[in-house]
C-alpha positions in Angstrom: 176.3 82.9 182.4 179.7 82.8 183.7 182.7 81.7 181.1 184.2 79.7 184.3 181.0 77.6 184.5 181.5 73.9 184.0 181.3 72.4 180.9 178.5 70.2 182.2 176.3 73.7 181.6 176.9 73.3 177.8 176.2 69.7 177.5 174.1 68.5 174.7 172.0 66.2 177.5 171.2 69.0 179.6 170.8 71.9 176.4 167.4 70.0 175.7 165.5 69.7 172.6 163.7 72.4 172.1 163.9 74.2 168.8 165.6 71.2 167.2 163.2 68.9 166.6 162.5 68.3 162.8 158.4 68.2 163.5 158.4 64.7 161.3 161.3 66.6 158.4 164.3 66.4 157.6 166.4 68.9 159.1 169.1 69.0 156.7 166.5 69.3 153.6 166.6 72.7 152.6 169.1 73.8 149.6 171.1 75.6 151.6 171.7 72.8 154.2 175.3 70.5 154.4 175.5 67.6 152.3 174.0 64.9 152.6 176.8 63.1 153.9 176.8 64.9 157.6 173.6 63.5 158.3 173.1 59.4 159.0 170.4 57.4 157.1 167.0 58.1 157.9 166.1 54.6 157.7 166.0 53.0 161.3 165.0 50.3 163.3 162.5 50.2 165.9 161.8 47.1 168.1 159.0 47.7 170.4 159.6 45.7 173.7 156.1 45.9 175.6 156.2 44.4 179.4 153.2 41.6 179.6 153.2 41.0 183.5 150.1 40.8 184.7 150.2 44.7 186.5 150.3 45.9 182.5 147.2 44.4 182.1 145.5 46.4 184.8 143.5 49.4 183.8 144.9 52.9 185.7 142.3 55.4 185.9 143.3 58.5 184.7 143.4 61.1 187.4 144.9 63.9 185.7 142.0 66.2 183.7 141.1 66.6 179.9 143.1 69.5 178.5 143.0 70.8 174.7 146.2 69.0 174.7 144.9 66.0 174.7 142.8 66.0 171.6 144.0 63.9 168.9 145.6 65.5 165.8 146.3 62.8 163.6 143.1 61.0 163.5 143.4 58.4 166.3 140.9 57.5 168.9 141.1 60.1 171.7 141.9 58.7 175.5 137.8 59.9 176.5 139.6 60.0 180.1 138.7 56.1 180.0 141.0 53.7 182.2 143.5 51.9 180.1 146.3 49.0 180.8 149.8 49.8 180.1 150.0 46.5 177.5 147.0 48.1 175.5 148.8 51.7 175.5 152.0 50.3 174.4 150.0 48.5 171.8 148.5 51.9 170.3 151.6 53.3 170.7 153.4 51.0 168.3 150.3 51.5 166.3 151.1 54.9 165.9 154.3 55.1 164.8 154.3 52.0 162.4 151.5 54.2 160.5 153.9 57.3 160.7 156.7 55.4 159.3 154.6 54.0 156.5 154.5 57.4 155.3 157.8 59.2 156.2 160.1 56.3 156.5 159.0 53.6 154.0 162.7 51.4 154.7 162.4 51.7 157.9 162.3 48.2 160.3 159.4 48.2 162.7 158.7 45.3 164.7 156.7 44.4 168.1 158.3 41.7 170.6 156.1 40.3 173.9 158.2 39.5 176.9 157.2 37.6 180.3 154.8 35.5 178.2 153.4 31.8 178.4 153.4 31.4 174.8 156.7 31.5 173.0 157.2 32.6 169.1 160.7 33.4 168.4 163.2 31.8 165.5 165.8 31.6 168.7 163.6 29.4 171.0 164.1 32.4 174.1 161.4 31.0 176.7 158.6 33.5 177.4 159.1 35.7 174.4 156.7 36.0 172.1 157.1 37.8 168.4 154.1 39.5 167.8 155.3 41.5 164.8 158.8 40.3 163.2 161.5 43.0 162.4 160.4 43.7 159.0 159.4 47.2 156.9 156.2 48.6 158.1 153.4 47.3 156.0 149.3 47.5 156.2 149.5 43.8 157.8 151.3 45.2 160.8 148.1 47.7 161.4 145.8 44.9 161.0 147.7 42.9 163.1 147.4 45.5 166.4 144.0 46.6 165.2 143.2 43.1 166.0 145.3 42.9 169.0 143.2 46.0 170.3 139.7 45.1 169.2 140.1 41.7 171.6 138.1 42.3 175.2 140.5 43.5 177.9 138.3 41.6 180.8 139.1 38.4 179.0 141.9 36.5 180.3 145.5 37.6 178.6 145.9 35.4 174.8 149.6 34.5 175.3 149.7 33.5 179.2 151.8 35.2 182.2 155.4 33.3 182.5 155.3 31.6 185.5 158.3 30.9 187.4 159.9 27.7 188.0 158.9 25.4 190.4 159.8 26.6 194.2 160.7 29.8 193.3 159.6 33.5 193.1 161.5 35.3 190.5 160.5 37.7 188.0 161.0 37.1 184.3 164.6 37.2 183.6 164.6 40.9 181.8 168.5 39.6 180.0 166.6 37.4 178.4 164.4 39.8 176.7 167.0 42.0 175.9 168.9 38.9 174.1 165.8 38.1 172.2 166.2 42.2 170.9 169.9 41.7 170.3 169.2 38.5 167.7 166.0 40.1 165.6 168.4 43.4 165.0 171.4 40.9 163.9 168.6 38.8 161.6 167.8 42.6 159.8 169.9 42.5 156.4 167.4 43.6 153.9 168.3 47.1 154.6 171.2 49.8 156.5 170.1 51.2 159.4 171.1 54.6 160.4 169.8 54.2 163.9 168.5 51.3 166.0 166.5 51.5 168.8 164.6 49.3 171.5 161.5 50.9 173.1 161.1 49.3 176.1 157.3 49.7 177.8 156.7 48.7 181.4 155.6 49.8 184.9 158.2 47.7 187.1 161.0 49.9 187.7 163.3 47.4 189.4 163.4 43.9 187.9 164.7 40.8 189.0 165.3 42.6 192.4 166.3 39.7 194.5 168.1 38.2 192.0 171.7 39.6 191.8 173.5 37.9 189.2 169.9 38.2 187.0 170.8 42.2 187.0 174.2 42.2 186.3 173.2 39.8 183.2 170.5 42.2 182.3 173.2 45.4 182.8 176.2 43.5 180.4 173.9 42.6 178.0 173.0 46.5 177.8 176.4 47.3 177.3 176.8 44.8 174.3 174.0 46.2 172.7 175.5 49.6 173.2 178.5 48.7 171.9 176.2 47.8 168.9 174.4 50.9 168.3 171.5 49.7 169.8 170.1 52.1 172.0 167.4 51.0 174.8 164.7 53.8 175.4 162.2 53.7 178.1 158.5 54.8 178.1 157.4 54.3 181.2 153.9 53.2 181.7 152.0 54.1 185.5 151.7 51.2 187.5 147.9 50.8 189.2 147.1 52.3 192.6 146.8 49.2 194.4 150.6 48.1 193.0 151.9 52.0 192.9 153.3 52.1 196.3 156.1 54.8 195.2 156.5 56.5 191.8 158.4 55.0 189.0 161.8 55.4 190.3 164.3 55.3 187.2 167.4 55.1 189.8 166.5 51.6 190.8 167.6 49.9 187.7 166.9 51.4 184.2 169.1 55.0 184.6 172.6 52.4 184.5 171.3 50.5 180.5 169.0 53.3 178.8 169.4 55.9 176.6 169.4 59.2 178.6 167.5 62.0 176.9 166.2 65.5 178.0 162.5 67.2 177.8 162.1 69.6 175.2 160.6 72.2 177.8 162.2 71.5 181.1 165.6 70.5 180.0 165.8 67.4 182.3 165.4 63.8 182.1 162.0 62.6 181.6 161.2 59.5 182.7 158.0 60.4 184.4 155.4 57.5 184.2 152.3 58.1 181.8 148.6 56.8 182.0 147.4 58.6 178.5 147.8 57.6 174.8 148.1 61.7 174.0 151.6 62.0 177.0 152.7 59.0 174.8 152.5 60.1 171.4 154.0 63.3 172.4 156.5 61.2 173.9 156.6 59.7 171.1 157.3 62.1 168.6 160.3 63.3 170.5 161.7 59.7 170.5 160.9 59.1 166.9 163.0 62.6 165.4 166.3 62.7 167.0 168.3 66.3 166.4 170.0 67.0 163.5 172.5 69.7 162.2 172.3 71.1 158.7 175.7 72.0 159.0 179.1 71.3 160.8 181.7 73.7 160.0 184.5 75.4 161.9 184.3 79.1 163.2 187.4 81.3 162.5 187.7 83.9 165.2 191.0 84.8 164.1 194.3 84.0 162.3 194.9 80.3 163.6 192.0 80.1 166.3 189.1 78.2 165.1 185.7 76.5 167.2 183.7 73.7 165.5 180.1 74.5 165.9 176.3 72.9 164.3 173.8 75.0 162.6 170.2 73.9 163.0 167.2 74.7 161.6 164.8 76.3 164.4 161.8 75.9 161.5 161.5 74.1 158.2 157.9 73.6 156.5 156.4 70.0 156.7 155.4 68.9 153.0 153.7 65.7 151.6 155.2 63.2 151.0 156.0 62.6 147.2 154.5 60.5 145.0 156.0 57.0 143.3 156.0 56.4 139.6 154.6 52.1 139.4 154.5 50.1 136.1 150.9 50.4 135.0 151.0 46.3 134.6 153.3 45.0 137.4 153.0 47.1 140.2 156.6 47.5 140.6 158.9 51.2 141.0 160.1 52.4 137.8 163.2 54.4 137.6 163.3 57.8 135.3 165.5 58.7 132.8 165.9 62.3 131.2 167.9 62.9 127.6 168.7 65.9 126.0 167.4 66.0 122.3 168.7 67.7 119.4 166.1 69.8 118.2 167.3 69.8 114.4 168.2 66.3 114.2 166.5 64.6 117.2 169.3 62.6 118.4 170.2 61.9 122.2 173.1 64.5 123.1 175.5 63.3 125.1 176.6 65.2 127.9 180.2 66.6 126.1 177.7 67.9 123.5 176.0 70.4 125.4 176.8 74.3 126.6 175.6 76.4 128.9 175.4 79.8 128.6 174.0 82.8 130.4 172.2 86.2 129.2 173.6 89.5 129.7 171.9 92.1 128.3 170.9 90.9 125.0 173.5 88.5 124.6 173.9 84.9 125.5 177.0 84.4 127.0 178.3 80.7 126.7 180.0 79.3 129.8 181.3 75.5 130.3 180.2 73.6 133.7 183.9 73.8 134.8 183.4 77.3 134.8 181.2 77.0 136.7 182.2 74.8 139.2 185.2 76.9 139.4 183.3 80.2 140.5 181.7 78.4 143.2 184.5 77.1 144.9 186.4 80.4 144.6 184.4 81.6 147.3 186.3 79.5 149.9 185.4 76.2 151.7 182.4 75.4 154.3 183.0 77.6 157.1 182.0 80.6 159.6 184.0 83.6 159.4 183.7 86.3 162.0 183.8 90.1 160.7 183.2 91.9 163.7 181.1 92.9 166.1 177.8 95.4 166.2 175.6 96.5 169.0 172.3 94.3 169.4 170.4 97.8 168.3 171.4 97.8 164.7 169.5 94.2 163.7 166.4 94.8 162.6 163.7 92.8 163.0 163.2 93.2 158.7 167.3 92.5 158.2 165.7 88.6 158.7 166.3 87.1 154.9 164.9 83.7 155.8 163.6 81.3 159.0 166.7 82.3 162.0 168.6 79.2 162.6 170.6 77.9 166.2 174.1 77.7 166.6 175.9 75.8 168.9 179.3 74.5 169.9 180.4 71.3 168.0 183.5 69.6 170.2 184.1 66.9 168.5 185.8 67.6 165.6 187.7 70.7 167.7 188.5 70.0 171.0 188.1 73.1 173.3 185.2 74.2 171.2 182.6 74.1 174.2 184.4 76.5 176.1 185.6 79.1 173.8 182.2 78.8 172.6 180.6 79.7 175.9 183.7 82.4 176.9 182.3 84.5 173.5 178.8 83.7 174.2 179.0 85.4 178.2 180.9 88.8 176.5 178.9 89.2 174.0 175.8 89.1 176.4 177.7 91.1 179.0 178.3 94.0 176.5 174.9 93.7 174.3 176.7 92.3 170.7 175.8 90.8 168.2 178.6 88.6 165.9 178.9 89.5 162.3 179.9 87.0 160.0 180.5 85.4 156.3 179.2 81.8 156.0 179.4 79.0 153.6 177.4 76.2 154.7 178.5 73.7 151.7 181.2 73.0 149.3 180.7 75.6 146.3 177.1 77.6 148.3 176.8 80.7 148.1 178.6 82.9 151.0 176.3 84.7 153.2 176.2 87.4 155.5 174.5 86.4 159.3 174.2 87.7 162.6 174.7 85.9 165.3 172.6 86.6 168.3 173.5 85.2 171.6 170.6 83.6 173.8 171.4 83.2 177.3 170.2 80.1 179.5 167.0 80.6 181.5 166.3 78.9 184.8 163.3 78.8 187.0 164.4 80.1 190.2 162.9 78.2 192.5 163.5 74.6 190.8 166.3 75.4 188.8 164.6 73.4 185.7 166.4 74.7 182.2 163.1 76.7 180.4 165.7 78.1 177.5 169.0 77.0 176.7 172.0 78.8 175.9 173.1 79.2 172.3 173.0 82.0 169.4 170.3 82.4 166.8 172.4 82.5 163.4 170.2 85.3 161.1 170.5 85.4 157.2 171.4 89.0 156.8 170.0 90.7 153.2 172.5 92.1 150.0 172.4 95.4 149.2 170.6 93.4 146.0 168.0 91.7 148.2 166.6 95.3 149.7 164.1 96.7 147.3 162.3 100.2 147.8 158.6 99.2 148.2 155.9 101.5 146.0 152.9 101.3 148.8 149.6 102.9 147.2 147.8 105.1 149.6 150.3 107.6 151.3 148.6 110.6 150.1 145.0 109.2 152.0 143.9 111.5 155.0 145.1 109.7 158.8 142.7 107.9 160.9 140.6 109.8 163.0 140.7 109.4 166.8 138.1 107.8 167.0 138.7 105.2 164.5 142.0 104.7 166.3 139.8 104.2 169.3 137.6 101.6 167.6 140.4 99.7 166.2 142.2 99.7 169.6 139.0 97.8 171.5 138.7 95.4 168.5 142.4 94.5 169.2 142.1 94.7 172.6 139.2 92.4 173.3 140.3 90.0 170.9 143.3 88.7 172.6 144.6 85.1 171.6 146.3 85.0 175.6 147.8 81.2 175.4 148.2 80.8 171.3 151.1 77.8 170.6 152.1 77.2 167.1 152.6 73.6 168.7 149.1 73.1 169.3 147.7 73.6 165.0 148.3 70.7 162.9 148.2 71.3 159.5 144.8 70.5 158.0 146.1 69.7 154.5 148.9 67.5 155.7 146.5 65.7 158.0 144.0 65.2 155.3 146.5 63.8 152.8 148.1 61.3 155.6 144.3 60.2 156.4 143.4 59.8 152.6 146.1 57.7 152.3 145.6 55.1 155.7 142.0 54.7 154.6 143.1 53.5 151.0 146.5 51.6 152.7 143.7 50.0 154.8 141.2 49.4 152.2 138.5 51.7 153.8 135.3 53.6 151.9 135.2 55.9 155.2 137.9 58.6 154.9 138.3 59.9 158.8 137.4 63.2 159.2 140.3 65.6 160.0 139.5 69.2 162.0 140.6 71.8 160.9 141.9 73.9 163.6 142.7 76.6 161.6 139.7 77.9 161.0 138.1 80.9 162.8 136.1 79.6 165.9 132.8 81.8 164.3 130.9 81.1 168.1 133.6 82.7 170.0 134.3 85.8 167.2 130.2 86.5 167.8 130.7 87.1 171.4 132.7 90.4 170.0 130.2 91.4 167.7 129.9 95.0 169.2 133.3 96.2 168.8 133.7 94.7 165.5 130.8 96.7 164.2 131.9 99.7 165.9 134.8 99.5 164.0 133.4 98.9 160.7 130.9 102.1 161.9 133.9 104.2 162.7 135.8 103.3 159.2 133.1 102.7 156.8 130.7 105.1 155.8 126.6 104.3 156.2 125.8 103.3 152.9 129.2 101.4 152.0 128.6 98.1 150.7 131.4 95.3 150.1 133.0 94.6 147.3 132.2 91.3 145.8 134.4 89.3 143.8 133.1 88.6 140.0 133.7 84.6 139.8 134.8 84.7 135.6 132.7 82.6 133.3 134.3 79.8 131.9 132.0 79.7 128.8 132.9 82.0 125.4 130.9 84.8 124.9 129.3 84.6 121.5 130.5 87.3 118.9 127.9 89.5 117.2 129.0 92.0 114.6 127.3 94.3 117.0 130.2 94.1 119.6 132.8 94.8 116.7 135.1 93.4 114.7 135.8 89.5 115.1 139.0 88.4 116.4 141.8 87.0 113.4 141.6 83.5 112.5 145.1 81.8 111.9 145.5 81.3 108.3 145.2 77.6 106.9 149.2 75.9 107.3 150.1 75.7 103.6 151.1 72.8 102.1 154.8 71.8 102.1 157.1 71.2 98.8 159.0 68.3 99.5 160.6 67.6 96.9 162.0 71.2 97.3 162.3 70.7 100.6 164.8 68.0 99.9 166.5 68.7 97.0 167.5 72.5 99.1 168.5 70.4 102.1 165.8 71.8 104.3 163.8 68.7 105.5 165.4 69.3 108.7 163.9 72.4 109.5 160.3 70.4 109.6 159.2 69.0 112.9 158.6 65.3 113.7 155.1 65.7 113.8 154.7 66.9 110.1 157.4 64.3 108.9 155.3 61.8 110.3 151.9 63.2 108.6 153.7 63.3 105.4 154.9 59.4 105.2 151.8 58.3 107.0 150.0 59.6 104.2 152.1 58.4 101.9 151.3 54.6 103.4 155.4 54.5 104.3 155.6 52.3 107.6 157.5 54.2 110.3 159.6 52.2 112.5 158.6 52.6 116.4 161.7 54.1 117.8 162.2 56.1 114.3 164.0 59.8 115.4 164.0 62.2 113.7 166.8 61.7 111.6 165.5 58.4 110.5 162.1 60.2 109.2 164.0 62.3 106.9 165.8 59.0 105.6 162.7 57.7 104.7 161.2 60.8 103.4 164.6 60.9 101.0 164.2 57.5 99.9 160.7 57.9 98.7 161.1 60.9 97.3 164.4 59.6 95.2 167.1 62.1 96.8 170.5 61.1 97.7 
């Protein structure tokens, strides 16, 4: 790319998302990440705004075919390529990500609002909206609620009526009036703070109240207020039927001027394309649902005085259950953990002035104070990125990688300029086939770090000039000479392959070729297990669904290469060589004989303590609780129920008659 290009190249709209998506985490999570402050709470709200005209009740056949894509990883119902109405997608939809937040996002406000409908159900009294689920944190009920919603027979006529226009006219459903209805459920939401709120709007008319002009420029102020408010309006737009469908959804016609305008992960562009399948909108979905994240901010020092802000993301980061909650065995309720220090001699809470750290070097414990500490750490500078020099893009190797590469990119808000200094570095060191080497601290008193930084140019298809990789520069952890360790690999000395075992080996890995394999595509199976284990005992169900496990080896298909496989275990093993089997140990004790030797030591009997001597020397603290305990329990001397330590050898003194 050219350093004269227009800012509008290094845009964060048109960079896309790819690589920066979370993948239902945290992106900031990992100990090496910014502080928590950087990143907003991950509580949010989420009002789901489904269109009820009567065109969202019309099934749309699906016209586009069944691909692997399609195949439900999470346990829901598949789409079976069966016509479905935009209402009852929308309705899955919310479904889906109320049961998602359940898990990931416990505080988070989820709640379900019906608009153009005859019923009304709303604290404000707004005609034609009905409440279907209240803003409130997502909850079993709120399954139930659309399970019920969903199991209700689509040819029937539509529960909560059509809004029907007032007499002697032929307007549409006044769509300010849905959006007020939105504004006051977000302002009634105290129990919790948001970091994010968000209205997803579902419907297949792209142009509302078109007749109507003051109607629009009602609907397009009120979008601004709720902008102004932090409440963002996202579209998911839903295919309209055939017979209604005159001209695809056209996003220019109304919604481009009030929602919030977000990019593909693949292409790079807005995607507002209209979508027939519950598996497009839970994709959708989980785009929508995990916004980008930095796990850093800091500023890049190219020289004395000349800085750039940039973010560090995480390309990767490992999804992990989700932890367990400590409940009151009687009420129910959360309990909150507390961890003391106790003195081992006199077992007495320590107070935090009371304790020392040290460290061992050599064979000596070297005591050090926490301010000593502290004061290491920050000697080492404050967050920032520090460039060293420059090397070619040869001398990275591919094993210099210390841990999962992350993305850097140009950060212009806190340094203005940023984008285009950024960019100007970015072209050169493309141009002349660098790489950036640099010291990094990613948060007050880390650890500094050596990284590369490897530029990535942008990546356009020629003829449609979609984005397919954005521009940016993979940050890589770079090792000490501490972290490189000379590997002892057995079997150096064995005789080379012969050719043809090279030969054998090369058609096994030749006919065995995964040509389209996606990480994107495998679930984890242990992940999907545990979220399904939990729904079926959130929802109170003896059938757990079954979960596939993707990851297995597809045996069928592997049988198809039977031949070379064999061939190669022909070529490499010799006629008569038979696996190796893996003993499984016995978990019963063998029993001794004085046939197999001698029998093993038995621990002498613990002799009985002297404790009158004990006390009279001043030694009853060198006995443990436990045995203080034995000793006045059988002595018939009651022990109080919080007694420490210290306490026990009171009583032990005052029975025994020792001052």
């Amino acid at each position: 790319m050219n350093s004269s290009n227009d800012d509008s190249t290094w845009s964060w709209n048109n960079f896309g998302e790819s690589g920066f998506e979370s993948g239902f985490v945290d992106a900031g999570a990992d100990d090496d990440s910014a502080s928590a402050q950087l990143a907003p709470p991950k509580n949010d709200g989420v009002l789901v705004l489904i269109d009820c005209s009567p065109s969202m009740m019309v099934p749309v056949e699906n016209t586009r075919p069944k691909t692997e894509d399609d195949d439900s990883d999470d346990g829901d119902d598949d789409d079976l390529n069966e016509p479905e109405s935009g209402y009852r997608l929308a309705l899955r939809v919310a479904k889906y990500v109320i049961r998602d937040k359940m898990i990931s996002s416990p505080s988070s406000v989820i709640g379900v609002c019906l608009y153009g409908t005859a019923e009304t159900r709303n604290s404000a009294g707004y005609s034609g909206i009905y409440m279907l689920i209240d803003m409130d944190f997502p909850d079993v009920s709120m399954i139930e609620k659309l399970e019920d919603e969903l199991a209700k027979d689509p040819s029937e006529p539509f529960a909560y009526g059509h809004w029907e226009p007032p007499a002697g006219t032929n307007n549409q459903f006044p769509f300010e009036t849905a959006l007020c209805a939105c504004n006051e459920r977000y302002q009634k939401v105290t129990r919790t703070r948001l970091g994010g709120k968000r209205i997803w709007l579902f419907t297949n008319n792209d142009n509302p109240n078109p007749t109507d002009l003051a109607l629009r420029r009602m609907a397009q102020t009120r979008a601004e207020d709720l902008l102004q408010l932090n409440i963002a309006i996202e579209l998911f737009a839903v295919e309209p039927p055939p017979v209604l469908a005159r001209t695809p959804f056209d996003v220019h016609k109304f919604f481009l001027k009030i929602i919030a305008v977000d990019e593909d992960s693949d292409t790079g562009v807005p995607d507002f394309s209209a979508m027939s399948q519950f598996s497009e909108m839970r994709s959708y979905c989980r785009r929508r649902m995990h916004h980008k994240r930095a796990a850093a901010i800091v500023p890049w020092t190219l020289f004395d005085g000349v800085q750039v802000g940039v973010e560090i993301f995480n390309n990767i980061q490992r999804e992990k259950k989700t932890p367990h909650v400590w409940l009151d065995a009687e009420t129910n309720e959360p309990v909150q953990s507390h961890r003391s220090w106790i003195c081992a001699t006199t077992g007495a809470e320590l107070q935090q002035s009371r304790i020392a750290t040290e460290y061992r070097f050599g064979d000596r414990m070297v005591p050090i104070a926490r301010d000593e500490i502290k004061a290491i750490k920050a000697s080492f500078g404050e967050p920032s990125l520090t460039l060293m020099g420059f090397k070619p893009r040869s001398a990275l190797a591919k094993h210099h990688n210390l841990r999962t590469a992350q993305f850097v990119y140009p950060h212009e808000k806190n340094i203005s300029g940023s984008t285009r200094a950024f960019a100007a570095l970015h072209d050169r060191m493309i141009a002349k086939d660098k790489i950036a080497i640099c010291r990094l601290i990613t948060q007050a008193g880390g650890e500094p770090r050596f990284v590369a930084l490897l530029p990535q140019p942008e990546v356009r298809n020629p003829e449609t000039r979609v984005m397919i990789q954005g521009p940016g520069m993979h940050l890589v952890t770079l090792p000490y000479a501490d972290d490189i360790r000379d590997l002892a690999i057995s079997g150096r000395d064995l005789p080379p392959p012969t050719a043809q075992q090279v030969n054998a080996a090369k058609a096994v890995v030749t006919s065995i070729d995964l040509e389209e394999f996606d990480t994107d595509a495998f679930a984890d199976p242990a992940i999907q297990r545990h979220l399904t284990a939990l729904e079926s005992m959130a929802l109170q169900r003896d059938d757990v669904g079954e979960v596939e496990d993707a990851v297995m080896p597809d045996e069928e298909a592997m049988a198809d290469f039977a031949e070379e496989i064999n061939g190669f275990a022909a070529a490499v093993y010799p006629p008569d060589y038979v696996p190796p089997t893996k003993a499984v140990p016995s978990r019963k004790r063998k029993a001794t004989s004085s046939a197999a030797g001698p029998a093993a030591k038995r621990s002498k009997p613990a002799q009985p303590l002297d404790w009158l001597t004990l006390a009279n020397q001043g030694k009853l603290g060198k006995a443990t609780v436990a045995t203080l305990r034995d000793y006045l329990n059988s002595e018939g001397i009651a022990i109080p129920a919080r007694a420490k330590k210290a306490d026990l050898i009171s009583l032990v003194k005052v029975h025994l008659g020792v001052a």
